[in-house]
MARMI-310652 format. One line per 10 residues: their letters; for each residue x, z, y of N, C-alpha, C. Coordinates in steps of 0.1 Angstrom, whole numbers. Example, Ala and Ser with C-alpha at 12.3 -4.5 7.8 and 13.67 -1.06 7.14 Angstrom:
% MARMI-310652
AS) 132,78,-57,123,78,-45,132,78,-33 ~ 128,71,-22,137,71,-11,129,79,0
//
This chain:
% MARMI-310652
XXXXXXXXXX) 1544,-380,-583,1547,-372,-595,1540,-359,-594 ~ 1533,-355,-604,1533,-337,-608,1537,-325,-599 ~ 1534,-321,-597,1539,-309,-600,1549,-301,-609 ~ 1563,-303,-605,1572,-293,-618,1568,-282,-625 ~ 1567,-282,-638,1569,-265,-644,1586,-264,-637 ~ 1590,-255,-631,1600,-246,-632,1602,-237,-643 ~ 1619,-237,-643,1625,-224,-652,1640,-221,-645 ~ 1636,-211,-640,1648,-209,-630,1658,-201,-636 ~ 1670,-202,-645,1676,-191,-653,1691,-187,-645 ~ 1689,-173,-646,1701,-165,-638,1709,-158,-651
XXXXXXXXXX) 1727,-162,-651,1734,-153,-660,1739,-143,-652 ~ 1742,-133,-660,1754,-121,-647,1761,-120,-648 ~ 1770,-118,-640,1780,-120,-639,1795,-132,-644 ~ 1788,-139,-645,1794,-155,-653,1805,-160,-643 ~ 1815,-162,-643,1824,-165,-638,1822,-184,-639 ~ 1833,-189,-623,1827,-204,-616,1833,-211,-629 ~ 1845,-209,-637,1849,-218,-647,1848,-215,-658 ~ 1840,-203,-663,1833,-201,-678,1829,-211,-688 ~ 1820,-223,-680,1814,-233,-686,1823,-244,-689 ~ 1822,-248,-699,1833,-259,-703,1828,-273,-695
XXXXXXXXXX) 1814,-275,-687,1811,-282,-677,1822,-280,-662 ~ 1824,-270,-661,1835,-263,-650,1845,-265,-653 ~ 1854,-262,-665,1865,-266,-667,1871,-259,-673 ~ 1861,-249,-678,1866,-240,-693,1867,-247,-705 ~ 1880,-238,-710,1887,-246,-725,1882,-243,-733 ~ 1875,-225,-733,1865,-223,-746,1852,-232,-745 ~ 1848,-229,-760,1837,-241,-768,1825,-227,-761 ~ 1816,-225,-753,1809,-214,-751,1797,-222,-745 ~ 1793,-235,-742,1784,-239,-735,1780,-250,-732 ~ 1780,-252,-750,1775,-272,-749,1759,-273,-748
XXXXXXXXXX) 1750,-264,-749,1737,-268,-742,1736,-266,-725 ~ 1744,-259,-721,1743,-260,-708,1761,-273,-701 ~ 1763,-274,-708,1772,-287,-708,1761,-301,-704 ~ 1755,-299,-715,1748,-309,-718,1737,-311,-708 ~ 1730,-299,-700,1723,-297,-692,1732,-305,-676 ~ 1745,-302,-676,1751,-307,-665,1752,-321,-668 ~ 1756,-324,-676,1755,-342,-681,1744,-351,-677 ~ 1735,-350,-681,1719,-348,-676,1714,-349,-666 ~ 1722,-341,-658,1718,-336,-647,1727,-337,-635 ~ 1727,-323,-627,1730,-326,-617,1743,-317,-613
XXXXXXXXXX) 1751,-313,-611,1764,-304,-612,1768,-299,-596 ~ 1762,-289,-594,1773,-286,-584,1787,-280,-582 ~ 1797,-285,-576,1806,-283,-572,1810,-267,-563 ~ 1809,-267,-555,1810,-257,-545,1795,-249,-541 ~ 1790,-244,-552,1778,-233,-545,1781,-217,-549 ~ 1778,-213,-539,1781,-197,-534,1770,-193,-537 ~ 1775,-171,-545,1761,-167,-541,1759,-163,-527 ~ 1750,-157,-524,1746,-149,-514,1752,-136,-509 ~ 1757,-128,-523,1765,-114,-520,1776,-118,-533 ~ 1786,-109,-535,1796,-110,-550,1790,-96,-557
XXXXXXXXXX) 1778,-93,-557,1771,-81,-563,1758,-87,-564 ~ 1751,-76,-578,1743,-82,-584,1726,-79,-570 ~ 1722,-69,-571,1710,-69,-563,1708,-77,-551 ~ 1716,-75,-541,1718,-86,-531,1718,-97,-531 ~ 1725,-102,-539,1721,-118,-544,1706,-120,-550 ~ 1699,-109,-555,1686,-114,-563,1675,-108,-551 ~ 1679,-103,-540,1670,-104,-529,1667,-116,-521 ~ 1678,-124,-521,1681,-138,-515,1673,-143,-520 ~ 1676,-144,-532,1669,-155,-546,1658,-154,-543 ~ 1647,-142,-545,1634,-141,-546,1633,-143,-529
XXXXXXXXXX) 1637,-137,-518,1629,-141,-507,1635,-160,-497 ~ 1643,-161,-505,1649,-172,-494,1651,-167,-485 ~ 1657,-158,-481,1663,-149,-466,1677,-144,-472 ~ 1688,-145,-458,1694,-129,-461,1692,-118,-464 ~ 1697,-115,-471,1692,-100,-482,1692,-91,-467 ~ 1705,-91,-458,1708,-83,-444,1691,-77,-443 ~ 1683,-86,-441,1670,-85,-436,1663,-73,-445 ~ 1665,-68,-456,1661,-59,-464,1668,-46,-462 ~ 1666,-35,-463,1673,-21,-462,1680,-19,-478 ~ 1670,-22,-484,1673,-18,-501,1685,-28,-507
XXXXXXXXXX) 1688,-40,-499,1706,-50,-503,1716,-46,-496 ~ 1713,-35,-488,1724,-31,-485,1729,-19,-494 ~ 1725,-16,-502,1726,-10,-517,1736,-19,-523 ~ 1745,-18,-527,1758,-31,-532,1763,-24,-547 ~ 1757,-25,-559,1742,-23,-559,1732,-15,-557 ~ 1720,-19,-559,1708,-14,-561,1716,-2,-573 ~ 1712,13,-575,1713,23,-582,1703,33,-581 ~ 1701,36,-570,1690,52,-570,1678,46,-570 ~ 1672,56,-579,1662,55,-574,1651,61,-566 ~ 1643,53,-560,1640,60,-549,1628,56,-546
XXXXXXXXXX) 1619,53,-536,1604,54,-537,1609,41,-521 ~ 1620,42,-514,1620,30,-504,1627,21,-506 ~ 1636,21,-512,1646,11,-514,1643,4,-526 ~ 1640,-12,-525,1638,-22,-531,1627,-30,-526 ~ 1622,-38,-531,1618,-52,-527,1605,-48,-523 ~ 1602,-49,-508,1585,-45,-507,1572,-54,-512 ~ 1567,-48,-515,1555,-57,-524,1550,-68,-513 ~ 1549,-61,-505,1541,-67,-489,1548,-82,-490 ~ 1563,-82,-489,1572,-95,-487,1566,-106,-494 ~ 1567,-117,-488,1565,-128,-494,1577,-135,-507
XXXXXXXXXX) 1575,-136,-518,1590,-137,-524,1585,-156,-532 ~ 1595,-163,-536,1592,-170,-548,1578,-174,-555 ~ 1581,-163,-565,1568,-162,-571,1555,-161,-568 ~ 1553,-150,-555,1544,-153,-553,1537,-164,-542 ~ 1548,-171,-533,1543,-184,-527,1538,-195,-539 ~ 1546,-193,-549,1539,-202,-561,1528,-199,-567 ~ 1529,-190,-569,1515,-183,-577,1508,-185,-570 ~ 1506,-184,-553,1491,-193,-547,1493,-200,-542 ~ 1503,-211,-550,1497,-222,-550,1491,-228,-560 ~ 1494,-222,-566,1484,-224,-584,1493,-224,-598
XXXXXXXXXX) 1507,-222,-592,1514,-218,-605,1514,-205,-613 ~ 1513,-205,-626,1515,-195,-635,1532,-185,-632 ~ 1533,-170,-631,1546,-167,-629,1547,-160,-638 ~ 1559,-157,-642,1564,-147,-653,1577,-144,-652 ~ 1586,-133,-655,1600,-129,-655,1602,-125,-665 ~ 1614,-128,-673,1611,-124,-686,1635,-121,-685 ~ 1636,-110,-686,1651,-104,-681,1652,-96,-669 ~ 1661,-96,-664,1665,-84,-652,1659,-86,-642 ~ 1651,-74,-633,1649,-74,-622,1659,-70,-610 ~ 1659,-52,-614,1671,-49,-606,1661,-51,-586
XXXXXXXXXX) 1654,-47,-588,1650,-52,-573,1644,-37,-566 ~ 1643,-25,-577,1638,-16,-573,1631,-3,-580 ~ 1624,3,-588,1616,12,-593,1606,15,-591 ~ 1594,13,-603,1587,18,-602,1586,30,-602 ~ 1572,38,-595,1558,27,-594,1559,18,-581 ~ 1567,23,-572,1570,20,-554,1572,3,-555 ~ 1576,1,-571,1589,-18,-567,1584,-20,-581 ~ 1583,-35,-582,1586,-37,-595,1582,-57,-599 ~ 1584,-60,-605,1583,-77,-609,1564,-76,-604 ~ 1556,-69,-608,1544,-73,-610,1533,-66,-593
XXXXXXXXXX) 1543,-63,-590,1539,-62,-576,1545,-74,-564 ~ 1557,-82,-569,1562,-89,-560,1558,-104,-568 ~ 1546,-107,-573,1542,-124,-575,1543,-126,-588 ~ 1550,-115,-601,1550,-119,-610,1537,-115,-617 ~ 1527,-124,-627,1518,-122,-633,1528,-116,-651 ~ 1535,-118,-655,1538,-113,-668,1555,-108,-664 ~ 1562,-102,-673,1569,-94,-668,1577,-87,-684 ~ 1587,-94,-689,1594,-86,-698,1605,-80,-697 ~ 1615,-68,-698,1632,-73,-694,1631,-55,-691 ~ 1642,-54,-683,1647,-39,-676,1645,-42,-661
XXXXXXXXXX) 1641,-28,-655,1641,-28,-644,1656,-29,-634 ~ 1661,-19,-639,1679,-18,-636,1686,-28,-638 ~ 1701,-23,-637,1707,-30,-631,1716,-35,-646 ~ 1720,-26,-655,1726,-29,-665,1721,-21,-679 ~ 1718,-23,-688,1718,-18,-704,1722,-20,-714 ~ 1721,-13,-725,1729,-13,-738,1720,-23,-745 ~ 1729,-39,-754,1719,-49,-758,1716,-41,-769 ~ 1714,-35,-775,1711,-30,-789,1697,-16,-786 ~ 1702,-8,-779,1697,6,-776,1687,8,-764 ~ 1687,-4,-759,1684,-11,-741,1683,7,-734
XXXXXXXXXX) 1694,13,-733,1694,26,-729,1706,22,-713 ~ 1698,26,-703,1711,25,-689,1719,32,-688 ~ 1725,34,-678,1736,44,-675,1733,58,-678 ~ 1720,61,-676,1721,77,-672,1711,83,-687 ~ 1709,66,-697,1711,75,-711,1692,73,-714 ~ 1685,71,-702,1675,67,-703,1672,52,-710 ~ 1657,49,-719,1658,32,-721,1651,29,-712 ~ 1654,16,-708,1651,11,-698,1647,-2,-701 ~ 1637,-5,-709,1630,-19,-709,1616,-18,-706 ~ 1608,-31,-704,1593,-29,-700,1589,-43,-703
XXXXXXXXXX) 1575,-36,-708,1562,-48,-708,1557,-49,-697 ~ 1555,-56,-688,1544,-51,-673,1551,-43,-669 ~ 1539,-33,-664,1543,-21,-657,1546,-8,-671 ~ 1543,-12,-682,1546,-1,-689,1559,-1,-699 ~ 1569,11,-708,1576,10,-716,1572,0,-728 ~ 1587,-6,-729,1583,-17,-742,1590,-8,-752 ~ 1588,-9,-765,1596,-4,-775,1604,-16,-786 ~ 1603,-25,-779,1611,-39,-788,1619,-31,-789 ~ 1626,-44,-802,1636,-39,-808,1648,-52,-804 ~ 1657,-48,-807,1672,-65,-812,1678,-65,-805
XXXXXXXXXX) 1689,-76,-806,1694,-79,-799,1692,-87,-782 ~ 1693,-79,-772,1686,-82,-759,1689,-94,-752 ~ 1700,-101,-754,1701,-114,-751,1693,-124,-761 ~ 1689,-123,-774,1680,-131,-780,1666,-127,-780 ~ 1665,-120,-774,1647,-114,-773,1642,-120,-758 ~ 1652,-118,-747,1653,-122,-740,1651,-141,-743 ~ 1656,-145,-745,1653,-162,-753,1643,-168,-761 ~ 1635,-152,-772,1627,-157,-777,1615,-156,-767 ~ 1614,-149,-761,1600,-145,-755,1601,-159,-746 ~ 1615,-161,-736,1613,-171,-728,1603,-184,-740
XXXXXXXXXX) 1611,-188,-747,1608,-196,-756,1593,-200,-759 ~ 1590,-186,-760,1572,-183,-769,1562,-188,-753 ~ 1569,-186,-744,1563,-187,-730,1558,-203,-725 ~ 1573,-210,-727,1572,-222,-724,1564,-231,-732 ~ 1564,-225,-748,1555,-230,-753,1543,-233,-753 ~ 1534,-222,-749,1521,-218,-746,1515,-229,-744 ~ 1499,-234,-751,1491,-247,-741,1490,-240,-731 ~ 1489,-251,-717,1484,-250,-708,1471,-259,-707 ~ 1463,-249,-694,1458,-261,-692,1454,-267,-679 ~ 1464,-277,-677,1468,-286,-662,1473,-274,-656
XXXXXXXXXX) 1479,-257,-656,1481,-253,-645,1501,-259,-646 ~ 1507,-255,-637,1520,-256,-637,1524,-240,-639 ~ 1538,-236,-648,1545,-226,-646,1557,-224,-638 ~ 1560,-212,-633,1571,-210,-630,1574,-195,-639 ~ 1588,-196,-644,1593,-189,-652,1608,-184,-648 ~ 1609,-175,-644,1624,-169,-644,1630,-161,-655 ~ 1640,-167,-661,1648,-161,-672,1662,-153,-666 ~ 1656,-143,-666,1675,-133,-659,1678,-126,-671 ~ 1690,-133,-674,1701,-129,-685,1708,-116,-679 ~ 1708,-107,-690,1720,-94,-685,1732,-102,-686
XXXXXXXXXX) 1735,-109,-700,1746,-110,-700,1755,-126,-691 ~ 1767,-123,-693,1774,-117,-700,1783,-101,-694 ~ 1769,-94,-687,1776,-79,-679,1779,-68,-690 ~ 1788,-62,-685,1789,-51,-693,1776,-46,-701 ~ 1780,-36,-708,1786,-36,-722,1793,-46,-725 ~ 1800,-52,-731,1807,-62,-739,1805,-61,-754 ~ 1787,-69,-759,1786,-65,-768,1779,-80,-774 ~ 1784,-89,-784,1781,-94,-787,1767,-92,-801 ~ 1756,-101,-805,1747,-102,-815,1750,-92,-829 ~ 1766,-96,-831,1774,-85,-845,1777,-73,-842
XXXXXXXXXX) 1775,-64,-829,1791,-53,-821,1777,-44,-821 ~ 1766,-44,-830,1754,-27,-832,1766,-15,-834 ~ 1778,-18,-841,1782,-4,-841,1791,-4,-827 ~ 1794,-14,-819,1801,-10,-810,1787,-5,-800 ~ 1783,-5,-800,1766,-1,-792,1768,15,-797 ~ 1770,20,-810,1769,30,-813,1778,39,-807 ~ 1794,33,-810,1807,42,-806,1803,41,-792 ~ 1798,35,-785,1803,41,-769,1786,48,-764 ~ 1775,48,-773,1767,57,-769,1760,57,-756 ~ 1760,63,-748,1754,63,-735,1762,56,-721
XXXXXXXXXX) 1773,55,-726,1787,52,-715,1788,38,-718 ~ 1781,33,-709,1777,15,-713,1786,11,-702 ~ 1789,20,-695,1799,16,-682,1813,15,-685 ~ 1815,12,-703,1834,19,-710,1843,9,-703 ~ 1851,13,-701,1861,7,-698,1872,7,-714 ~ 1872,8,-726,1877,3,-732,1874,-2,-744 ~ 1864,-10,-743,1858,-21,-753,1856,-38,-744 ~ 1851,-43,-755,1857,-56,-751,1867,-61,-751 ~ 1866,-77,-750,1874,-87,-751,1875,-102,-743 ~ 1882,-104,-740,1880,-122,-740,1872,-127,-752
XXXXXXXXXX) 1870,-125,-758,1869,-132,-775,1854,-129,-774 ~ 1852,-115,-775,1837,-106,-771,1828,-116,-764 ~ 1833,-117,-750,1827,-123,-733,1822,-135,-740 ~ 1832,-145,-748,1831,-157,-748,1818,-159,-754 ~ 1821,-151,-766,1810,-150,-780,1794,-145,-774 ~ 1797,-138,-761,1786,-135,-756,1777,-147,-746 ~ 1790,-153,-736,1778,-167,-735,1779,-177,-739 ~ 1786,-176,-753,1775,-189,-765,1768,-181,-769 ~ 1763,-174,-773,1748,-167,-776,1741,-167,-766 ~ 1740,-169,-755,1733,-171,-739,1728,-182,-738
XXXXXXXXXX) 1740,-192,-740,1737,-205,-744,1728,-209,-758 ~ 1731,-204,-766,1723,-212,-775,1707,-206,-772 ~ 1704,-195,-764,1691,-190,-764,1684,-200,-754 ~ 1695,-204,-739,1691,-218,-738,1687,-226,-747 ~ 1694,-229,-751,1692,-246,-759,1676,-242,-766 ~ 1678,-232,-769,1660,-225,-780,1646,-230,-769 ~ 1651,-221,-757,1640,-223,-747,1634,-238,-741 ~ 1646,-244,-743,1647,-258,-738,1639,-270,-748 ~ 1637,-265,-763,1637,-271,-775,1622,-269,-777 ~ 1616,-256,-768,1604,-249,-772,1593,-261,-760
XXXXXXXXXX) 1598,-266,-751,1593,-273,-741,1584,-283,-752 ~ 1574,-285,-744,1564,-298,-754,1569,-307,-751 ~ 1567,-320,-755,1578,-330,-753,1574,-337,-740 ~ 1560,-337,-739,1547,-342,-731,1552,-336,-712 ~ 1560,-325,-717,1559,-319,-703,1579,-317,-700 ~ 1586,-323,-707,1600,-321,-705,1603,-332,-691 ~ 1596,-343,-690,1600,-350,-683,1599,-347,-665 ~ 1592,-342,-668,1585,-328,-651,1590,-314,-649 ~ 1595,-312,-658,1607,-299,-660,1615,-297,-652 ~ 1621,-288,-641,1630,-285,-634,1633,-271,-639
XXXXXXXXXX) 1649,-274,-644,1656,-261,-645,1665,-258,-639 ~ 1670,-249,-639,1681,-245,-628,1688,-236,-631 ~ 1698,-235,-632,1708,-224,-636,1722,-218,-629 ~ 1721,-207,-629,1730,-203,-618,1733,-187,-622 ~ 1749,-186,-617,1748,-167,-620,1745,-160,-608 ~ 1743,-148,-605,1741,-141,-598,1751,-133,-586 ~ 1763,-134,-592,1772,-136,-583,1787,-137,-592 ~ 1801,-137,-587,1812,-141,-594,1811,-130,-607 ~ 1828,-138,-613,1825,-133,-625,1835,-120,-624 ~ 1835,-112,-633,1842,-98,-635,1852,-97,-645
XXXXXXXXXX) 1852,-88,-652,1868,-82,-662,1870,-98,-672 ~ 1864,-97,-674,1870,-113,-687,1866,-126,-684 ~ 1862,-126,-673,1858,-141,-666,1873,-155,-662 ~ 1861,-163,-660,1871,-171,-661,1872,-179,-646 ~ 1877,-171,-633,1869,-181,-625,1881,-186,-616 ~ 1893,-190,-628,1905,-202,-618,1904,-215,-615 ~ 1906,-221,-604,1918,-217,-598,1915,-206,-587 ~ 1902,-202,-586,1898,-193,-576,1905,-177,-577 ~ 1903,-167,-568,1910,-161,-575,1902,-147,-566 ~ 1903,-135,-572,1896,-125,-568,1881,-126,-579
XXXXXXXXXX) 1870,-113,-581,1860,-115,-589,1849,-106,-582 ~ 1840,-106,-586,1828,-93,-582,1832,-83,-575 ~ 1825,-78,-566,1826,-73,-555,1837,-74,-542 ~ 1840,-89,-544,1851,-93,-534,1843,-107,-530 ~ 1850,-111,-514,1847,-117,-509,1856,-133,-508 ~ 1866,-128,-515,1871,-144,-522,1866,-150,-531 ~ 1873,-162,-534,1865,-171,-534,1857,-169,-551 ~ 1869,-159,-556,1861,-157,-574,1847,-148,-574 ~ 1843,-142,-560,1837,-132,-563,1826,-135,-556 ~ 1820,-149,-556,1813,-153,-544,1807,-168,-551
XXXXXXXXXX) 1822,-176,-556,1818,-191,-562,1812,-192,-577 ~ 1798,-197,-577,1790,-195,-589,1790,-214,-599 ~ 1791,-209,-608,1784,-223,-619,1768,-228,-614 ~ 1768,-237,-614,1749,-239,-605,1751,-255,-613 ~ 1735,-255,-619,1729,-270,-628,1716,-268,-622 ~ 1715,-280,-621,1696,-287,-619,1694,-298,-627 ~ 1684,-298,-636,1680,-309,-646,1665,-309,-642 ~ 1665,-320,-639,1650,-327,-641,1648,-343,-644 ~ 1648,-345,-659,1648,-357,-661,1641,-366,-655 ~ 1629,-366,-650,1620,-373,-644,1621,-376,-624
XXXXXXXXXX) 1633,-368,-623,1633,-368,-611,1647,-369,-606 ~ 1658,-362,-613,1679,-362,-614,1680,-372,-618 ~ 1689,-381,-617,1698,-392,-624,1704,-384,-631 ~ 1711,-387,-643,1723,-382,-650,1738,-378,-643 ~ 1742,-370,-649,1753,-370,-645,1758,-371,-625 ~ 1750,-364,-618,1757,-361,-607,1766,-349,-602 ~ 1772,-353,-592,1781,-337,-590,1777,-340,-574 ~ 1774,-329,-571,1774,-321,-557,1783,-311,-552 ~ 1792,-315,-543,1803,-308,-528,1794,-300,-519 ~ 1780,-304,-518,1777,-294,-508,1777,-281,-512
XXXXXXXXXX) 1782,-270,-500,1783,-255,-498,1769,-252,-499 ~ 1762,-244,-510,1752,-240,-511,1749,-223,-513 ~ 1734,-216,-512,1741,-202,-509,1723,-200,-522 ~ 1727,-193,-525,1717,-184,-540,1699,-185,-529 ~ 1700,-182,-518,1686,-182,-507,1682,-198,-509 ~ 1693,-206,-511,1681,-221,-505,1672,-225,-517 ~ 1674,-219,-531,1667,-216,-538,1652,-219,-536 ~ 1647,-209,-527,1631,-211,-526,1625,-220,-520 ~ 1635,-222,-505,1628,-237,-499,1631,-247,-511 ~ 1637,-249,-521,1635,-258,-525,1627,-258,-535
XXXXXXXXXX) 1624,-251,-544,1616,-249,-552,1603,-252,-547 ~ 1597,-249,-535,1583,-249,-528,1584,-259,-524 ~ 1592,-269,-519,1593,-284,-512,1589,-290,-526 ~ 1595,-287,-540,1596,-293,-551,1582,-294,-557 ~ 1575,-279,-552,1560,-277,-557,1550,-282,-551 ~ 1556,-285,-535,1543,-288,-525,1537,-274,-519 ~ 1548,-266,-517,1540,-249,-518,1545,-248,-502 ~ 1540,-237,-495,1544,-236,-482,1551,-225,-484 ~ 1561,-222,-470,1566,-210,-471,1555,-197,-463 ~ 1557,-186,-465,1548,-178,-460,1549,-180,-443
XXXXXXXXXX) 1544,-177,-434,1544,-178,-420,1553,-168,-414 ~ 1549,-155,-420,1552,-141,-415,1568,-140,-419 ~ 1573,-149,-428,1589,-144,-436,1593,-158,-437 ~ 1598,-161,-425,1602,-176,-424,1619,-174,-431 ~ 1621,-188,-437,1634,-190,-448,1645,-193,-439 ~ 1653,-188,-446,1668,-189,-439,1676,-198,-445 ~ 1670,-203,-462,1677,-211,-463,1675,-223,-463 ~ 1682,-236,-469,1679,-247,-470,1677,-257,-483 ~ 1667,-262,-482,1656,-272,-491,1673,-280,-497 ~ 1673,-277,-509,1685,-288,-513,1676,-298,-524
XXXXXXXXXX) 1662,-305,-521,1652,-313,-527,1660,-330,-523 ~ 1668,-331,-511,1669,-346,-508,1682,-349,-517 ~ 1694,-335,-523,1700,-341,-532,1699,-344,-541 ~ 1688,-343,-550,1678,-350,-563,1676,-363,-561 ~ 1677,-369,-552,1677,-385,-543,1688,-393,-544 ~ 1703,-382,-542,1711,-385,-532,1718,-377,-531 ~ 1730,-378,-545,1742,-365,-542,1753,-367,-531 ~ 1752,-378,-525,1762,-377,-517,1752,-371,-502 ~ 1742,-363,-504,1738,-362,-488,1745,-346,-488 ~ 1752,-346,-475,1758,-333,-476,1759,-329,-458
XXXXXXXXXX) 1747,-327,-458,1751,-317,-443,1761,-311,-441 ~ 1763,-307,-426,1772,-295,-424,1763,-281,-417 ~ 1769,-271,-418,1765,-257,-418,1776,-246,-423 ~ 1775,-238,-418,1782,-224,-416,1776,-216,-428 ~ 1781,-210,-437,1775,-198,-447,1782,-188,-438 ~ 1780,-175,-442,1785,-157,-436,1781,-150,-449 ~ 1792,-139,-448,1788,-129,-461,1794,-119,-452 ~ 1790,-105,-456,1793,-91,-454,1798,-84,-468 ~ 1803,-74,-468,1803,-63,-483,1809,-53,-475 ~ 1803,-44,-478,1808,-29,-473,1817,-25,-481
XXXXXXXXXX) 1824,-33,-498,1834,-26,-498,1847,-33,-496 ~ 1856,-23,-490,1870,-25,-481,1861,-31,-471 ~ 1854,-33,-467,1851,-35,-454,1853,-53,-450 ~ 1845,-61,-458,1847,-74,-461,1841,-83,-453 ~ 1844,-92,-447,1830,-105,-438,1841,-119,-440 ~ 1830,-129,-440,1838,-142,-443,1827,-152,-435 ~ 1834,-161,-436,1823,-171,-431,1830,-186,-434 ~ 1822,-198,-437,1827,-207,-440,1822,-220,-434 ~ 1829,-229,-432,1825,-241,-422,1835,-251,-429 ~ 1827,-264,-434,1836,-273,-436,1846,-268,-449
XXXXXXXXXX) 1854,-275,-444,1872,-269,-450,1875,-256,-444 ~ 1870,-251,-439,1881,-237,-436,1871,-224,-437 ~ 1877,-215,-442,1869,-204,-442,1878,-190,-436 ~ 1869,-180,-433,1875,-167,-425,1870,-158,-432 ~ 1881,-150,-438,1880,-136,-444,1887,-125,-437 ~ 1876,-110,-436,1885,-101,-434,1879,-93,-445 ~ 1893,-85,-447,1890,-80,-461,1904,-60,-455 ~ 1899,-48,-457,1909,-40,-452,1916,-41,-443 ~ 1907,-45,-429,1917,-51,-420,1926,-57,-413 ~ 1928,-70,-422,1935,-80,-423,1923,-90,-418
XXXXX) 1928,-102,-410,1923,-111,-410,1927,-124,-417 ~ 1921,-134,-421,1928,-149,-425,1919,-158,-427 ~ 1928,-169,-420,1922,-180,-424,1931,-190,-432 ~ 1918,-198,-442,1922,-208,-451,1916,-217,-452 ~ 1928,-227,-453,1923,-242,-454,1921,-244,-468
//
């Protein structure tokens, strides 16, 4: 077979039972329902950190983030001229890119600031979205009041709603003739993170102004309405695919770490920036018609890093020499959902002072100086 085009899509903050594929009761995610149908479902996959940057150090390098100075930022915030992703590192994109795939990011980086960091120094050839970590969908203005979107390396002045711009552009992307090269495309969704502002809520964009950080807006009702509009920008991107090249398609979908204030992630219990099990256990789909059976479910413990070895096993790409992977090729469960190694995951978080580690059935948390274990 081909060469896959990839489309690797990250939601944030999305909580493990949001999706009505998971076992949510709201109606918020029948294209990515339908993606799990299709496809391939896992069960039990972890991110890498229960915070956003750390986890997207994993992602792009296939390593512990540990290995970086800038993820131990929980999150990434200042900015700074050292901290974030060194261009030098070998990441994703760019092991693809020489191998002959096309790359592009089109949503959140969050990996660093320029000029020192940025998507188009670490393998990405095109580059739409925010640098940071979170923004206003309407005003794309961050925390500190600045806007914060980009073309490339320079300010974009788009306008709209930023979870559907974010969709169309993906959209306009995958469209594109090619010719014989393969793409890789990463779609990082802000939402469903704060702000809590659905496609209709421009004036709730207005009332809270610069303070995207409010603690009193939003809703359950909000969150939900936010990823069915996440969702259906899937379904758009998915629809924009030529028909000719759907069958060689690998997508992948996953959030970036547990979910937060309106999530839905029971029976688990704890959220973002905790080291239980809500703040850690993510939604994860793989569809590749030409390659998944329909309808599988996957138990194996998986961690946001095995990401790249697989992707590169999937492409025929090597890993760099110099930045050998930590994680593991999950390509033989595309074969064969019942293959399920065994292996140990570890997590750290500096806040309360957190480490866990998991084996099997049982896992170890310390969390404020308590130890425990659970079966």
């Amino acid at each position: 077979m081909q060469r896959p085009d990839i489309i690797f899509i990250v939601a944030d903050d999305l909580g493990s039972a949001d999706l009505g594929c998971d076992g949510g009761a709201a109606d918020v995610s029948p294209q990515l329902d339908r993606l799990a149908r299709e496809g391939l479902r896992f069960t039990r996959a972890y991110a890498n950190s229960p915070v956003c940057s750390p986890a997207r150090f994993a992602l792009i390098t296939g390593r512990w983030q540990y290995r970086l100075r800038a993820a131990a930022e929980e999150p990434l915030g200042r900015r700074s001229s050292v901290l974030g992703l060194p261009p030098e590192h070998a990441t994703l994109p760019s092991q693809l890119r020489e191998a002959g795939y096309d790359t592009a990011l089109i949503g959140k980086w969050h990996l660093g600031h320029p000029p020192s960091f940025g998507p188009l120094l670490s393998g990405y050839q095109e580059f739409f979205g925010p640098m940071g970590g979170a923004v206003d969908y309407f005003s794309h203005r961050t925390l500190g009041g600045s806007r914060d979107l980009w073309e490339g390396a320079q300010p974009s002045d788009a306008q709209g709603y930023l979870t559907d711009v974010i969709s169309e552009r993906a959209a306009q992307y995958v469209a594109r003739p090619r010719q014989g090269r393969p793409f890789f495309l990463s779609v990082h969704y802000t939402a469903p993170h704060w702000p809590w502002e659905t496609r209709d809520d421009v004036a709730e964009s207005e009332r809270i102004g610069g303070d995207i950080a409010h603690l009193d807006g939003g809703s359950v009702d909000t969150y939900q309405r936010m990823i069915r509009q996440m969702d259906e920008g899937i379904g758009r991107i998915l629809a924009a695919l030529p028909q000719d090249r759907r069958a060689n398609t690998l997508v992948v979908f996953m959030s970036d770490n547990g979910g937060e204030r309106f999530s839905n992630n029971w029976p688990c219990i704890g959220g973002k920036m905790d080291l239980l099990e809500g703040g850690i256990r993510i939604p994860q789909i793989a569809w590749w018609p030409g390659r998944i059976a329909p309808g599988g479910e996957s138990a194996l413990q998986t961690l946001t890093m095995d990401w790249m070895p697989t992707l590169l096993d999937a492409a025929g790409a090597a890993a760099h020499p110099d930045f050998p992977l930590d994680g593991m090729s999950l390509l033989p469960l595309f074969d064969d959902v019942g293959w399920l190694p065994q292996r140990t995951l570890h997590w750290r978080m500096k806040h309360r002072q957190q480490a866990a580690s998991l084996a099997g059935r049982w896992k170890y948390l310390r969390v404020d100086g308590h130890e425990y274990l659970f079966d």
